[in-house]
Backbone bond lengths (Angstrom), bond angles and torsions (degrees), N, CA, C in turn:
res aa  C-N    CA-C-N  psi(-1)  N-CA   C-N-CA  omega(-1)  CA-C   N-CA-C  phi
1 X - - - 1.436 - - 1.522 109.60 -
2 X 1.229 105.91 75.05 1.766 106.88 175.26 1.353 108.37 -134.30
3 X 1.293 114.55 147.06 1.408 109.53 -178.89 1.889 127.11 -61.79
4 X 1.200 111.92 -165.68 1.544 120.27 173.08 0.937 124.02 -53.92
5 X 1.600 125.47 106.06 1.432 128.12 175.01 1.306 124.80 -72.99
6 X 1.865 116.60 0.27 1.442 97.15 -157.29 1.899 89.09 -120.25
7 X 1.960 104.36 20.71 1.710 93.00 164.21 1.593 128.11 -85.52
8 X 1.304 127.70 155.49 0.842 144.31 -160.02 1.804 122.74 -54.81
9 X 1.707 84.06 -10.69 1.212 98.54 -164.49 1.542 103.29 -156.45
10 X 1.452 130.19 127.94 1.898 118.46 -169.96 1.495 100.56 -135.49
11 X 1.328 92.32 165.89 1.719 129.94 178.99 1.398 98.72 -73.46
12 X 1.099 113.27 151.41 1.944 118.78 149.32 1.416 132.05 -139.39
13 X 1.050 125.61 110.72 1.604 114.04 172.63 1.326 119.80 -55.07
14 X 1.280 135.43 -28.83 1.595 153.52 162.62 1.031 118.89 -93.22
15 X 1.588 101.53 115.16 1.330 146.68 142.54 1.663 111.03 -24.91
16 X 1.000 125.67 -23.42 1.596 135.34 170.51 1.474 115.36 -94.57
17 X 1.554 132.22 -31.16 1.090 101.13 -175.93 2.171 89.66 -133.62
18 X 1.084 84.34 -169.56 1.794 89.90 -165.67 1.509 135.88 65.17
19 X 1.156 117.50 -152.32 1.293 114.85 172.04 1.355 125.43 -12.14
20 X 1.585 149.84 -152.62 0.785 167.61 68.86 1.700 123.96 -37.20
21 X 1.544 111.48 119.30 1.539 90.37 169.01 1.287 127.84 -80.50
22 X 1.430 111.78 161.04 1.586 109.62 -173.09 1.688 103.97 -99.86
23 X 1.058 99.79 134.98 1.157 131.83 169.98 1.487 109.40 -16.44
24 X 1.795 96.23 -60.46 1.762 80.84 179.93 1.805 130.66 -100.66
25 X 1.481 97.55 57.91 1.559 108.28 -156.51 1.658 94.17 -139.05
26 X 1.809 99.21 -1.80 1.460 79.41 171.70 1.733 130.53 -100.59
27 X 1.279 106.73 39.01 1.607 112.00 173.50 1.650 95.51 -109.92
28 X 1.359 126.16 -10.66 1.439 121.17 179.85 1.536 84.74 -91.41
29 X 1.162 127.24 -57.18 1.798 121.78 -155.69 1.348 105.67 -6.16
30 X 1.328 131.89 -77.95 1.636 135.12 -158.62 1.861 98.64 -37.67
31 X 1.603 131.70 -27.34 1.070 116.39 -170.81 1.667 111.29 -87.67
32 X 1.482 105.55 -1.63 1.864 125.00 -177.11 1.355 97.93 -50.96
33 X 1.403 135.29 124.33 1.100 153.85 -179.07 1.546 132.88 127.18
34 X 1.880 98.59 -174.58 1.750 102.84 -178.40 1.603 97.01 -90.92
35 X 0.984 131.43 -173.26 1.536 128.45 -179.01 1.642 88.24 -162.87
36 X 1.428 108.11 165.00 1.752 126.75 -170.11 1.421 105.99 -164.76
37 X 1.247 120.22 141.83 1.487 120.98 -173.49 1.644 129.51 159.98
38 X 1.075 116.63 -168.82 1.295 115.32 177.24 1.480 110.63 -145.95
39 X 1.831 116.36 162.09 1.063 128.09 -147.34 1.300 100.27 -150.25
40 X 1.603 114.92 166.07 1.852 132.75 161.66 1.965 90.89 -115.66
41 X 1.918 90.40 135.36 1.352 99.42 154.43 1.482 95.20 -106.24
42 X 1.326 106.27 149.77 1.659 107.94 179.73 1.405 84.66 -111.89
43 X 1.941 95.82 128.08 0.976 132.08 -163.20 1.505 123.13 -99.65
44 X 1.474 108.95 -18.34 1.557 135.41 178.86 1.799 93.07 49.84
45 X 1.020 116.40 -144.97 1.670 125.12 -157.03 1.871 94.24 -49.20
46 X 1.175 131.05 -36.75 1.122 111.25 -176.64 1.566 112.15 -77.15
47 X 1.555 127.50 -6.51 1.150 103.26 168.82 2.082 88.31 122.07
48 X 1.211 96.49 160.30 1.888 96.74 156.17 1.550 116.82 -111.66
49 X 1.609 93.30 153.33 1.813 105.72 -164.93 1.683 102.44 -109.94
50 X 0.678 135.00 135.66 1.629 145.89 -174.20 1.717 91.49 -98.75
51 X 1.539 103.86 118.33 1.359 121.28 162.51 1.329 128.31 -104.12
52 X 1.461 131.94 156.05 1.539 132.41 152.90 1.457 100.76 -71.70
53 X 1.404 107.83 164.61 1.783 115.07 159.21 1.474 103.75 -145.79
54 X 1.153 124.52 163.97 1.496 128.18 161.23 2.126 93.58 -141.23
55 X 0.878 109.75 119.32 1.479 125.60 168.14 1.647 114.61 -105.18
56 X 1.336 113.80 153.50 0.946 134.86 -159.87 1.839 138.43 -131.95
57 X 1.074 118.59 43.11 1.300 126.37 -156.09 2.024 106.34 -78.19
58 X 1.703 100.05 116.11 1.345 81.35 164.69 1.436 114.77 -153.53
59 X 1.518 121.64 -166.51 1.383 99.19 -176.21 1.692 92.24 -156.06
60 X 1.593 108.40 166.45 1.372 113.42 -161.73 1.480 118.93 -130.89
61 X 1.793 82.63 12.86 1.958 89.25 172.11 1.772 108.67 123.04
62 X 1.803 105.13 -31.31 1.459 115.69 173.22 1.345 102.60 -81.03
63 X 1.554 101.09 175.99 1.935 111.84 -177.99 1.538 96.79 -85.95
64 X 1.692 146.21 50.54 1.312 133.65 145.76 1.411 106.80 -121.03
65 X 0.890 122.71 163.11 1.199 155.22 154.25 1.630 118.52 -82.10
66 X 1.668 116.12 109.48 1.277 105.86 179.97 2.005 117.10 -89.47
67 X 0.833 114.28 137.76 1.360 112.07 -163.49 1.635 116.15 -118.38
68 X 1.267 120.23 123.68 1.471 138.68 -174.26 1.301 124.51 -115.76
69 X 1.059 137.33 161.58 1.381 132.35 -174.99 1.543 116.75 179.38
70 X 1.616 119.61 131.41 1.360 129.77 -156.80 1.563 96.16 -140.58
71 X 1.255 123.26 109.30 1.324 129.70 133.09 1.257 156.47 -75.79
72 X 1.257 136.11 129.49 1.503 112.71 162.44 1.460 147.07 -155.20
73 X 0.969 155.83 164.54 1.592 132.94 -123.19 1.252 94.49 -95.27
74 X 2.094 139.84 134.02 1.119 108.40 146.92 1.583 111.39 -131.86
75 X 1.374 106.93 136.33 1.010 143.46 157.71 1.834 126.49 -14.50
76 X 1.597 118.05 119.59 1.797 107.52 -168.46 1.492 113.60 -42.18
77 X 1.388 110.59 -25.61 1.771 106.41 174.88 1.503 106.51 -86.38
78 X 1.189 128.85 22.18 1.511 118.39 159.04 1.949 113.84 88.76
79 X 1.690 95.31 -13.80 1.445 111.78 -161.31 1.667 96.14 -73.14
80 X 1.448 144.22 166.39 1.298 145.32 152.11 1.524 102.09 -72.34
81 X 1.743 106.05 150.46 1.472 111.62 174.56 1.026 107.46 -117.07
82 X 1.409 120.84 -7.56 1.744 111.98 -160.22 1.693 105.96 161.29
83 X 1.381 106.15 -177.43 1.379 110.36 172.98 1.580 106.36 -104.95
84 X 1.434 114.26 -176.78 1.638 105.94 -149.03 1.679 94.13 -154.19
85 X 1.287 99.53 -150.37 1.652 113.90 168.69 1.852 109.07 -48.59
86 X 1.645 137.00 126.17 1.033 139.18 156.40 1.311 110.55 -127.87
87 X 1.069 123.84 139.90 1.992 127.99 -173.89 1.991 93.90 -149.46
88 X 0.911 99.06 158.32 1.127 126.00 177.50 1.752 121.92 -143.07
89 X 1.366 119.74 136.87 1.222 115.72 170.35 1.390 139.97 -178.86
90 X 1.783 145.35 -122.73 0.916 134.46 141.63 1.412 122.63 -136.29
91 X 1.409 111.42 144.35 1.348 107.30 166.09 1.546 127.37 -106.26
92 X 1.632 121.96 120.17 1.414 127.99 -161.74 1.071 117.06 -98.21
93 X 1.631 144.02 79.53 1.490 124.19 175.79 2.062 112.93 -51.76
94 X 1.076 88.71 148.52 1.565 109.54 -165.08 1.565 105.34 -114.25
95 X 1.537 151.30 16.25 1.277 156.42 172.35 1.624 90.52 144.78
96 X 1.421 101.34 -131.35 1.297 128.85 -172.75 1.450 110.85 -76.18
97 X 0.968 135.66 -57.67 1.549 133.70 -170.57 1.755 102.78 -138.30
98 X 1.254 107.77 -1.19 1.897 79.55 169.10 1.462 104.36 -100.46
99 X 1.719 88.94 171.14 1.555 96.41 -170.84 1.918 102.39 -146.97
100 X 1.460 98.56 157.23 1.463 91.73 -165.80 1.830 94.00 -129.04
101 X 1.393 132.65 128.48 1.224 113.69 167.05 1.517 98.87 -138.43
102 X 1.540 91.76 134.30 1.722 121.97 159.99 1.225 101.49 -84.48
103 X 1.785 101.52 133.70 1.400 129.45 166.02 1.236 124.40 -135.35
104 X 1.344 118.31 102.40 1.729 109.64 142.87 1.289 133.04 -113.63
105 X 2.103 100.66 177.46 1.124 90.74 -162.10 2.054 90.05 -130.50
106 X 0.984 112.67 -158.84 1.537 117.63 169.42 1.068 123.44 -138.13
107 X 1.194 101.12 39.00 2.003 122.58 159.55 1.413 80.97 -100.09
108 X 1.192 143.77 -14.35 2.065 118.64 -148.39 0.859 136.57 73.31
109 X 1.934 114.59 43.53 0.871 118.78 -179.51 1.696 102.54 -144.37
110 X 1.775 104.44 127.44 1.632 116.83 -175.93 1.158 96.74 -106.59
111 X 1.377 125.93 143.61 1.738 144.18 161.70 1.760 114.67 -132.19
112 X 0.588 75.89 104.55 2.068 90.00 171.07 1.803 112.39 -97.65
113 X 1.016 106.66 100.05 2.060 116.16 -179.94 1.123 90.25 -97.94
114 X 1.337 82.22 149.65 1.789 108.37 155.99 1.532 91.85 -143.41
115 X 1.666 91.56 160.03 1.592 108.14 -151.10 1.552 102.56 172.16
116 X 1.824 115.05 164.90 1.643 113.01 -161.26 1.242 89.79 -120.43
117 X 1.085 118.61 178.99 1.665 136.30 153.40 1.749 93.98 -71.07
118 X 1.321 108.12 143.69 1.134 113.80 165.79 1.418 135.82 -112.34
119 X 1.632 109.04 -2.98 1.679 153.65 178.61 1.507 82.26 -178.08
120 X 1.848 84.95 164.10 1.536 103.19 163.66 1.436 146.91 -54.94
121 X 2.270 98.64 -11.60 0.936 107.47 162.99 1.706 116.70 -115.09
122 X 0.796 121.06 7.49 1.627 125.83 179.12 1.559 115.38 -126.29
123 X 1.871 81.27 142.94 2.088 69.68 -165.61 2.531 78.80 -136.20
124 X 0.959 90.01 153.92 1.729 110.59 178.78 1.880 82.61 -114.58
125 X 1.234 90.42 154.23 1.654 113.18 157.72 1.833 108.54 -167.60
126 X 1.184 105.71 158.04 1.891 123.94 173.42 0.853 111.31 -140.12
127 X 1.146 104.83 132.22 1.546 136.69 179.37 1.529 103.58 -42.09
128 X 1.602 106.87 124.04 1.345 102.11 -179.53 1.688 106.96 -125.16
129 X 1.130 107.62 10.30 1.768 123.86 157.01 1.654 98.94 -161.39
130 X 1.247 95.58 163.73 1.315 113.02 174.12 1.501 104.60 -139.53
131 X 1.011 119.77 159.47 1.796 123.21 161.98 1.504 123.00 173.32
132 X 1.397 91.04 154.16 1.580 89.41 -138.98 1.682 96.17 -138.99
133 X 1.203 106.10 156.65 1.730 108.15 -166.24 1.725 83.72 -104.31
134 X 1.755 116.35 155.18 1.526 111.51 -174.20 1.396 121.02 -51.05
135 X 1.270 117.51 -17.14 1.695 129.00 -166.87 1.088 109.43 -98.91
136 X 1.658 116.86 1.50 1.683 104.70 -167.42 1.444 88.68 -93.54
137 X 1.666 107.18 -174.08 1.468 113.93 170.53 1.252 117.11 -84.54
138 X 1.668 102.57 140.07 1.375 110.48 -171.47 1.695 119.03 -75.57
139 X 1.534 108.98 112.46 1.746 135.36 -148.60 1.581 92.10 -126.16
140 X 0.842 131.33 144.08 1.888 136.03 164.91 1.412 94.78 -169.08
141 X 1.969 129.96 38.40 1.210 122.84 134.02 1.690 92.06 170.19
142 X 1.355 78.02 166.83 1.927 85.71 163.50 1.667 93.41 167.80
143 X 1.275 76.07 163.92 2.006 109.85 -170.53 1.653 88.52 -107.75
144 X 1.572 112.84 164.94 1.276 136.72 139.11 1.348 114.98 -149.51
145 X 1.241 107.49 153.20 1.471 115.60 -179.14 1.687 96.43 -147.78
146 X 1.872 88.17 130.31 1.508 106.54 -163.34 2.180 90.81 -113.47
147 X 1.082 107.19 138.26 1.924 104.26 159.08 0.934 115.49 -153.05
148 X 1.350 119.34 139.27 1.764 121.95 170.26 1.585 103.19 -71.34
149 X 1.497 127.68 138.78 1.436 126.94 177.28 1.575 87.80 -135.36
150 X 1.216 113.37 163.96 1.539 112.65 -172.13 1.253 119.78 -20.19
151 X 1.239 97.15 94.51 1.474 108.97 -174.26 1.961 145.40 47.32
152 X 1.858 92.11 4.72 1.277 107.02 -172.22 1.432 96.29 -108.70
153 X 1.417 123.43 148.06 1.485 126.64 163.12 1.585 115.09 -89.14
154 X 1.062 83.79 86.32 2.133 87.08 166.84 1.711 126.85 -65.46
155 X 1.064 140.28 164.54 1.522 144.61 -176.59 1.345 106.88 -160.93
156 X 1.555 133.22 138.88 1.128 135.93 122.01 1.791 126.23 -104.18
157 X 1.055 89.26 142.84 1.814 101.48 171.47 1.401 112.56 -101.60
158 X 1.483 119.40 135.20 1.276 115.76 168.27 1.435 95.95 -150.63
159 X 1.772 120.41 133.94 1.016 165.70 -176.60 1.749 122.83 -102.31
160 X 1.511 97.20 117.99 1.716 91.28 169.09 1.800 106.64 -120.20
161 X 1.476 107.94 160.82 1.337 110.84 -171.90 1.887 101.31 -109.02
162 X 1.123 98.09 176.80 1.708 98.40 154.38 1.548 122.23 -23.00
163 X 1.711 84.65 -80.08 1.151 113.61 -179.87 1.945 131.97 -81.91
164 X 1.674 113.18 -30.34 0.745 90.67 155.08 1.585 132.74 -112.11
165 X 1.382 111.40 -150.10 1.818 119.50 -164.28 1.911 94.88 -78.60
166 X 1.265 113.71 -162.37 1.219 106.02 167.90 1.744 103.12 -111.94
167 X 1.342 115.53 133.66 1.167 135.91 179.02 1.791 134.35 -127.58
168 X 1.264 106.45 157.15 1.549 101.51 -165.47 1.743 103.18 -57.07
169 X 0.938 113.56 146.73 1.718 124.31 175.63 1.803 109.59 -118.58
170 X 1.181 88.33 -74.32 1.794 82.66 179.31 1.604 113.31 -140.91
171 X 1.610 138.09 136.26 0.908 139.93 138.24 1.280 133.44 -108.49
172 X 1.429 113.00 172.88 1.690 124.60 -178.45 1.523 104.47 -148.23
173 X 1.527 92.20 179.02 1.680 107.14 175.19 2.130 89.17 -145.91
174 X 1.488 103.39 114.75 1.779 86.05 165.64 1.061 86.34 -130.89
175 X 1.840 93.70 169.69 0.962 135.34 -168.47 1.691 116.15 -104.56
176 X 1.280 126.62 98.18 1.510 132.01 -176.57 1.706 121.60 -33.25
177 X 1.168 128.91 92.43 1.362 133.17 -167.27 1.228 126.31 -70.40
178 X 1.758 101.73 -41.81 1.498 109.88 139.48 1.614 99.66 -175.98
């Protein structure tokens, strides 16, 4: 799952070949790569759904990080049911420890965080807009918090509505692919 090899110009998950990194992309680096793994959607009255993910972090020589993301539903027999959560976006270091990430998704729903490094490998951010097309799910904030722990990139999502508090939405644990 990597993009077009035959443009004029490419992405890289590695720090070894392509681009040059920029200078100010190296407090994100540890997130440079493919990622693989599994996840909880918190499901509230229906229960939680156990997902695949494959994530995608890369960069093309500027200070962002382009950011991808593939979910998908699986099933108590282990089997896949379908496709799931997909977002796409960027991640912006901001000096030394802030950080800015654009997110969408294709339910109709945009989130823009800002958020710090929290160590060199963990970074918090909050939603500092949200917006949402009438059909998307109803969101008016959320946190994530991303960390490398022995060598795996962990995430939780948590989401608030109108009406409710802010609550867990989705986590994972992956595994770096390369």
């Amino acid at each position: 799952m990597t993009g077009p090899t035959d443009l004029p110009v490419a992405d890289t998950v590695d720090v070894r070949s392509g681009p040059e990194v920029a200078h100010g992309l190296l407090s994100l680096l540890p997130l440079l790569g493919e990622w693989h793994g599994e996840g909880v959607l918190a499901g509230g009255d229906a229960g939680d759904r156990r997902f695949g993910q494959w994530a995608r972090f890369a960069h093309d020589g500027r200070d962002f990080l382009a950011y991808e993301s593939r979910t998908w539903l699986i099933g108590g027999d282990g089997r896949v049911e379908g496709p799931a959560v997909r977002e796409s976006g960027f991640w912006r270091p901001r000096g030394e420890d802030d950080v800015e990430l654009l997110v969408t998704s294709p339910d109709g729903l945009i989130e823009l965080y800002v958020g710090r490094a929290r160590t060199t490998t963990s970074w918090e951010l909050t939603s500092d807009v949200v917006a949402r097309t009438p059909d998307a799910p109803e969101t008016t904030r959320a946190v994530r918090l991303y960390g490398i722990v022995e060598g795996a990139l962990m995430y939780a999502i948590d989401r608030a509505g109108a009406d409710t508090p802010l609550r867990p939405t989705m986590s994972a644990r992956l595994e770096r692919l390369r």
